[in-house]
N, C-alpha and C positions, 0 to 999 in steps of 0.2 A: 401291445402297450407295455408291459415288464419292460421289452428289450429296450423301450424306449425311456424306460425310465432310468434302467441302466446303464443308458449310455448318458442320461442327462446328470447323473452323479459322477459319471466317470468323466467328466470336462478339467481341463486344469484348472486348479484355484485361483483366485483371484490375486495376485499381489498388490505390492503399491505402489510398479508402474501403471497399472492395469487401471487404480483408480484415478492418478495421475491424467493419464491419457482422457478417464469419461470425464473429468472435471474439465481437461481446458476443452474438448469439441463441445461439451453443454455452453462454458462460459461463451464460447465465438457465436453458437447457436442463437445464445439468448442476446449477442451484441445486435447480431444481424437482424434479430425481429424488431430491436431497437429503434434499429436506424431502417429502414421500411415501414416503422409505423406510422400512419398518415399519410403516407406517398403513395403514389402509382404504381410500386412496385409489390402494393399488398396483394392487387389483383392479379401481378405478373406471376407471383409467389405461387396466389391460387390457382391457376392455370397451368403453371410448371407440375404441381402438384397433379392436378385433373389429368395430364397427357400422362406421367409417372402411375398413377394408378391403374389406366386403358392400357398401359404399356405391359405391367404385367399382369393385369386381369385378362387379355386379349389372349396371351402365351398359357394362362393357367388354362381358360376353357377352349382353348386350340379355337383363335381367330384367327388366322395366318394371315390373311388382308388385313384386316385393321394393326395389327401388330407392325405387319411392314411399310405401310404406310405412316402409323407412329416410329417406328425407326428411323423413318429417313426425315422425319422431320425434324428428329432431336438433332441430329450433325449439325444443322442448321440455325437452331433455338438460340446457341451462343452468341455466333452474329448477329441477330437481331437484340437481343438484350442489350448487347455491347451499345446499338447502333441508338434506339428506343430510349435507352435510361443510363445513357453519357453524363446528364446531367446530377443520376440519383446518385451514378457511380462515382462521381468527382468530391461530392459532396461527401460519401460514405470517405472516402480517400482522406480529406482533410479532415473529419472528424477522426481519423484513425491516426494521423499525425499529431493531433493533439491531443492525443492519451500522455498520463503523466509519466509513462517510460520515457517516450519520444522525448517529453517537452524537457527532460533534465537533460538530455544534450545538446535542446536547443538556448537553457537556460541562460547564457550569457549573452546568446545572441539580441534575444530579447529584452534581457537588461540595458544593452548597449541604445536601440531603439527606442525604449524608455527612458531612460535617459537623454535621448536627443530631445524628446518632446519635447519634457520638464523644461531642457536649457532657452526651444526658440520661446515657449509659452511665456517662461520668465523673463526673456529680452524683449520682447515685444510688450510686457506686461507694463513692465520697466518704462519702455518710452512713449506710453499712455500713461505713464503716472497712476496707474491703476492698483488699489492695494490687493496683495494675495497671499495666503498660506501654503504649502503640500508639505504633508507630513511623510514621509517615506519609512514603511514598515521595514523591519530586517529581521536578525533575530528574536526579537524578544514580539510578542502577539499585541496587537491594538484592538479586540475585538471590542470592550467597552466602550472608545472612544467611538468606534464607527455602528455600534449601537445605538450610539445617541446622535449620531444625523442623518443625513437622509440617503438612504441604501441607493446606491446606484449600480455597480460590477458591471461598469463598462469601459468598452477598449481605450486605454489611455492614448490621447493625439493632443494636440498643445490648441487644435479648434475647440473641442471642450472644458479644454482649460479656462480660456480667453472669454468662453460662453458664460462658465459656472461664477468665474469673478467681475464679470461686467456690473456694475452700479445696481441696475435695475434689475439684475437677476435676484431671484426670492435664495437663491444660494449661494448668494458670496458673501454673506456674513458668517462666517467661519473657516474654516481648514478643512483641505480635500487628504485625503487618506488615502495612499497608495500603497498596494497591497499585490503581490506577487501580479508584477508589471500592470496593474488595473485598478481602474477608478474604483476602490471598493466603497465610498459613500464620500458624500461633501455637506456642509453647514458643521462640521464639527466640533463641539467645544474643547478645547483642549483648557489643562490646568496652568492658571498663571505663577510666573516663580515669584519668590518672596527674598529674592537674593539683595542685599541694600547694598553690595555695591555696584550694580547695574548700572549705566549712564542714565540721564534723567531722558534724556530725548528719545529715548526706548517706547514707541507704543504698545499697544496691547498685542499685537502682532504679535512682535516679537518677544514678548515679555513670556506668552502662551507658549511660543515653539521653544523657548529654553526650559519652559516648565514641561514639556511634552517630556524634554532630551534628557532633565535630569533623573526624569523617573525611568525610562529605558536607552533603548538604543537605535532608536529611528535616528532618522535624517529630516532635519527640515529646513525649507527652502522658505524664506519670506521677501517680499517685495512692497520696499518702503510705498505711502499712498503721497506722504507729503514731498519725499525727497525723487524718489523711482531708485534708489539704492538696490542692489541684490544682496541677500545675507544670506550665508548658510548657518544651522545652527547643529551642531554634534556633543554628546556629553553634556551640556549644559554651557559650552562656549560660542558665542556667537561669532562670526568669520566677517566683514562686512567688506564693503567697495567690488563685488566682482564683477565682472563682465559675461560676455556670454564665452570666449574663449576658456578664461579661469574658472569659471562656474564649473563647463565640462569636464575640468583636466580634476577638478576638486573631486564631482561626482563620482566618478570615475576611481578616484582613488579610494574614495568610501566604501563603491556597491560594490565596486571589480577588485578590490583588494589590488589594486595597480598604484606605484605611487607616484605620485607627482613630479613632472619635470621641471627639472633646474631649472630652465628660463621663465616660468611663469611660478613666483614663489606666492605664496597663500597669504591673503589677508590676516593679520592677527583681531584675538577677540577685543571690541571695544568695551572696555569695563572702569569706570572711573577711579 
């Protein structure tokens, strides 16, 4: 017992790669129970665990048959997990792609896609005459505004657009909130401006997405009910007449910091 205690003092210290290294195998540790919880693979867990035990409890009390029989079953173990839980594994895979390392350099990619939505949702919106808001978050935060409607944080596609603004939907009297590429809530009240010299033919729509844009620095897209006009709105200037071509080349220059090409020049703000 001494000896053994003296050799348990004499270990090297611990440094602070040492801590290093048990923080990130804990954090992966504690991902993995994560993502196995509720799945099938809780039992596979426990079962890998159950052979890991017999394997070296067999070796401790000299099982030689059971030990070698659990040996050559482990070789094997792998392919069958692989083969068994393809499905848990794929899913573990793309949750692991969308971690926020990954997703910052997929960020533009998905911007790009986001923005395609926004352009067909708005062109088709456009020629159903159908009225619509999207407030586009950037740098400055919209969390009060999408406190006050109704929380949705789903994947942006221009079918829930088209759903969210339809007449009879209970949510398309207000503005949809988009927020790091996703529906983050829709019915939103946004603030209307008080600017007098605004055109009078200005509805609340639009009145709202200039009162959004004077207070921060979002983007908003609105979509006349009476005319089917597309406007964008930025700073507190409204852009109007676009199409779905100029829409994208506009969008594009806003979220992508890309600018706009010579042959499709920008709507100027309509302000009497």
């Amino acid at each position: 017992m001494p000896n053994a205690l003296t050799a348990l003092f004499r270990r090297t210290p611990i440094g602070w790669w040492d801590l290093a290294d048990i923080l990130v195998v804990s954090i992966l540790v504690y991902e993995v129970l994560k993502l196995i919880k509720g799945t099938r693979a809780v039992q596979m867990a426990v079962g890998v665990a159950f052979l890991a035990i017999t394997f070296y409890g067999s070796r401790w009390i000299r099982l030689d048959t059971v030990n070698w029989l659990v040996r050559n079953f482990l070789g094997s173990i792998v392919f069958a997990i692989i083969v068994l839980f393809q499905a848990d594994i794929r899913r573990a895979l793309a949750h692991l792609g969308r971690a926020p390392f990954f997703r910052w350099f997929a960020k533009e990619e998905s911007r790009e896609e986001s923005i395609e939505e926004m352009v067909v949702a708005a062109g088709m919106l456009a020629a159903q005459r159908i009225g619509a808001i999207v407030a586009v978050e950037r740098q400055v935060g919209m969390r009060n505004y999408i406190d006050g409607g109704i929380s949705l944080d789903a994947v942006l596609t221009y079918d829930l657009l088209l759903a969210i603004f339809q007449p009879k939907s209970p949510l398309h009297d207000g503005a949809v909130i988009v927020q790091n590429d996703r529906v983050a809530a829709a019915a939103c009240f946004l603030p209307l401006t008080i600017n007098p010299r605004l055109s009078k033919e200005l509805g609340s729509r639009h009145r709202a997405a200039i009162g959004l844009t004077e207070e921060n620095d979002a983007v908003a897209i609105v979509v006349s009910e009476e005319t089917g006009l597309i406007s964008v709105v930025v700073d507190g200037q409204i852009e109007r007449g676009f199409d779905v071509n100029t829409l994208r080349t506009r969008l594009r220059s806003l979220m992508l910091h890309r600018p706009a090409r010579v042959n499709q020049p920008e709507p100027r703000a309509q302000l009497t």
